[in-house]
N, C-alpha and C positions, 0 to 999 in steps of 0.2 A: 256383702257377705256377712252374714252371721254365725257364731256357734254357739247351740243349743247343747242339751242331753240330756239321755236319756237313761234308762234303767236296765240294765241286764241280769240273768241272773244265773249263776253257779254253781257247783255243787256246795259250797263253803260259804255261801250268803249271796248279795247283790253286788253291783259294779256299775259304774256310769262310763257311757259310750258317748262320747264327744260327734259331731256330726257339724260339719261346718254346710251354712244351708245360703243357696244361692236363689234371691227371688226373681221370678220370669219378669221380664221389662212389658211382656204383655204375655195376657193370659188364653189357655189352649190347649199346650202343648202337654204332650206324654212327658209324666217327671224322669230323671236320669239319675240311676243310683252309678257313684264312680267308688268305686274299691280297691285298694293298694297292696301292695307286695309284701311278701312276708316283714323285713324289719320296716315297711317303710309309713306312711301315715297318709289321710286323707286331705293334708295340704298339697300333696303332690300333684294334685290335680289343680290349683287356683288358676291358671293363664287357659285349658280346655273348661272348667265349668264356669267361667266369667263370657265366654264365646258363646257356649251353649245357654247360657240364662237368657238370651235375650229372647226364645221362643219358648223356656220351661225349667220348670224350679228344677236343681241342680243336689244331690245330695252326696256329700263327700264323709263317709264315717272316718276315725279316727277306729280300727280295729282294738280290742281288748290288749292293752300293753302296748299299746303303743301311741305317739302325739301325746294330747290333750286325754287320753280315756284310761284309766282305772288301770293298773297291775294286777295281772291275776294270784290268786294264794299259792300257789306250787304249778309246777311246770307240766304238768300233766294237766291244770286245767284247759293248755294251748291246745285247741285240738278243733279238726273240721265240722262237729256236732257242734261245740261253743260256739263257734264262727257263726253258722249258721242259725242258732236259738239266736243269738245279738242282732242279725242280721233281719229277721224272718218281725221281731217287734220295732227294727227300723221300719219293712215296709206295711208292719200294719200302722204305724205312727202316720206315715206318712198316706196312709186311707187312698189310697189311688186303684184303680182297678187294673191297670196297666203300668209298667215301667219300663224307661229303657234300661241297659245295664252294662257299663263299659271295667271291666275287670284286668289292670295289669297282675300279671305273673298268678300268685296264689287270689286273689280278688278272680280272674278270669276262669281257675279251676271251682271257685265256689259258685260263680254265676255260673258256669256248667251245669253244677250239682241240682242249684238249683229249679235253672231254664226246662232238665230232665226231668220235674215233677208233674203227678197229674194239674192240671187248674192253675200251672206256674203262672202269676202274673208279670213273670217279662216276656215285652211283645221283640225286641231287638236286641241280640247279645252282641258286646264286642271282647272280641277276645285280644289280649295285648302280650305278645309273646308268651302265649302259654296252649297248652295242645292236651290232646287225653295221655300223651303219652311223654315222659320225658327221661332220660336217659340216668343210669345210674352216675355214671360220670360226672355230669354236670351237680346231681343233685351232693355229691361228693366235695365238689371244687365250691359249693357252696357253704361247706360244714366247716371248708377250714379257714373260715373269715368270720362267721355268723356269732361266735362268742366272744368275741375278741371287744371290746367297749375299751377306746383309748380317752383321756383326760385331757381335753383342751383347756387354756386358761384364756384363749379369745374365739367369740364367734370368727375371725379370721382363719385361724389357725384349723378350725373343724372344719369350714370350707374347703380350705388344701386338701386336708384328707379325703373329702367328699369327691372333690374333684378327681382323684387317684383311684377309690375303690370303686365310684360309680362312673368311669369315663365310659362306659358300654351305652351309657343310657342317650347319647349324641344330645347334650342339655347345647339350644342354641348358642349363648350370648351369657358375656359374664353378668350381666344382669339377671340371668334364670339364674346362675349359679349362686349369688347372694341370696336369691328368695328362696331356691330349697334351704340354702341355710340357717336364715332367719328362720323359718317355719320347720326346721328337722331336727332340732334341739332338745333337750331339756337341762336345766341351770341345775347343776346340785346343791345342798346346803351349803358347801366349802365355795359358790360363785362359780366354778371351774362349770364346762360344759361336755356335754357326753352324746350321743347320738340317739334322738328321740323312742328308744325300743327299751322293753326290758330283756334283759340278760336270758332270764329263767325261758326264753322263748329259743335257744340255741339247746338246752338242756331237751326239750319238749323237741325238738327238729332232728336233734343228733340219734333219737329213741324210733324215731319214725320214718328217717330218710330211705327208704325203699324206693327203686321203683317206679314211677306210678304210670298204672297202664288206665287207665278210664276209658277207654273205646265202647266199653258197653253202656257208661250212660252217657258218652256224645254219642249213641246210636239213638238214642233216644228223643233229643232236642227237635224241635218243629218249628219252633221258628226260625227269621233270617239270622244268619252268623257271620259277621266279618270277622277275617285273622288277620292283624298286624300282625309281621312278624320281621326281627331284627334282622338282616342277612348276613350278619357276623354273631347269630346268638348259635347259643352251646344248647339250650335249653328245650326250643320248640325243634327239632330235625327238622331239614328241609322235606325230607321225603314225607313224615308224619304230616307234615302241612300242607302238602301235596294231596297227600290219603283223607285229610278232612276237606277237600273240597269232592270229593270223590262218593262221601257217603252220609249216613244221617242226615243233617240238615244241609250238605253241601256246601259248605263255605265257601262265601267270596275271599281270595287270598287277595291282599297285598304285602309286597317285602320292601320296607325302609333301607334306602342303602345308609351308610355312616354310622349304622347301629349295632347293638350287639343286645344283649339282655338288660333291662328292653328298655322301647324310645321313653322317650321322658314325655309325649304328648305333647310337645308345646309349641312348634314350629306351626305357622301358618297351614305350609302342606301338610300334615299329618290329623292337623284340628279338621281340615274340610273333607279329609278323608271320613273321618266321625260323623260332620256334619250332614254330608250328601247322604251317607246310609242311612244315620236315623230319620231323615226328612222323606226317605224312601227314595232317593233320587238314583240307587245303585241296589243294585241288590245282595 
């Protein structure tokens, strides 16, 4: 694995978007763009895109504000059009004619957006606890955590935390749990450590939390769709996930027991669940 980056650009000037890049052990395969959740970063994915490199380069971004990539100038610059300008010069960077596209939570409602376009170049969506629709409630229970930035003075100590506010995500093995930690970090000047996001991104969330109904552009989607989804999450409904096997592109559902919003991706059984779809082995 390596991380590269790249250029984005703002209303306020440019930005560099961190992209951690995984090389195929042999060459062929359709690349895999993997996309992460609103605070969370493109290291979340290292134990699924180390699996999947072995038939196709793997591309994990580091979203604007968060990991390794760039803080944006004010909190209005967070927003789903940015995401997708940063997003849209990853996959010309990456010159493929095709991609696959595995999107936990907000990642999964952008490969939506985008999978809905004429000429989209993703051939395979996976959707990872997230739906066209998700409930006021939930997006609610989310607002009252998402600005809160506590001060650790050991990567130890931010693990505990980690392990407390994210236990939904069913992370296997304390071993997964040290590595989101190593990788979800950032050190401040004072040494102390903080949770790899910027702050100004709760500001930008708390202004927009609405809502969100998208069924008119998952009506849209044509190609194949897998739905992970938590069987203890708040966020995708059961019944809404239901409804999206039912219409547009018809998703194949699976539900993760042990989970909540949402799996961490890293357990054998949930990686072959990825595996088998994009190889085309399930539909």
């Amino acid at each position: 694995m390596k991380t590269d980056f790249f250029l984005g650009l703002n209303a306020k000037g440019f930005h560099k978007i961190a992209v951690h890049q995984w090389t195929p052990q042999q060459a062929g395969g359709v690349p895999v763009v993997c996309v992460h959740g609103l605070t969370r970063h493109g290291r979340d994915f290292d134990v699924l895109a180390k699996r999947l490199s072995k038939g196709c380069a793997v591309y994990c971004p580091d979203m604007a504000g968060r990991g390794q990539s760039d803080d944006l100038p004010d909190s209005k610059s967070y927003n789903f059009d940015q995401y997708k300008n940063d997003l849209t010069a990853l996959l010309a960077r990456i010159g493929a004619a095709q991609v696959d596209w595995v999107g936990t939570s907000m990642g999964g409602l952008l490969g939506m957006m985008l999978a809905a376009l004429p000429n989209t170049p993703i051939r395979r969506l996976v959707l990872n606890d997230v739906g066209p629709l998700i409930p006021q409630k939930s997006l609610d229970r989310i607002g009252t955590y998402i600005g809160q930035q506590p001060v650790f003075d050991t990567v130890e100590a931010l693990e505990a935390h980690m392990r407390t506010i994210y236990a939904s995500f069913g992370v296997p093995s304390d071993k997964d749990w040290a590595a989101l930690a190593a990788t979800g970090h950032r050190q401040r000047a004072d040494g102390r450590f903080v949770l790899a996001y910027d702050t100004k991104i709760a500001d930008a969330y708390k202004g927009q939390n609405k809502a969100v109904n998208l069924w008119e552009t998952y009506d849209k989607i044509a190609c194949p769709v897998l739905v992970l989804r938590g069987a203890q999450s708040d966020l995708l409904p059961r019944e809404a996930a239901q409804e999206m096997t039912q219409r547009g592109p018809h998703a194949r559902l699976i539900e993760i027991e042990g989970c909540g919003h949402a799996p961490a991706l890293m357990s054998d059984e949930q990686i072959k669940m990825i595996e088998d779809f994009l190889e085309g082995k399930t539909k």
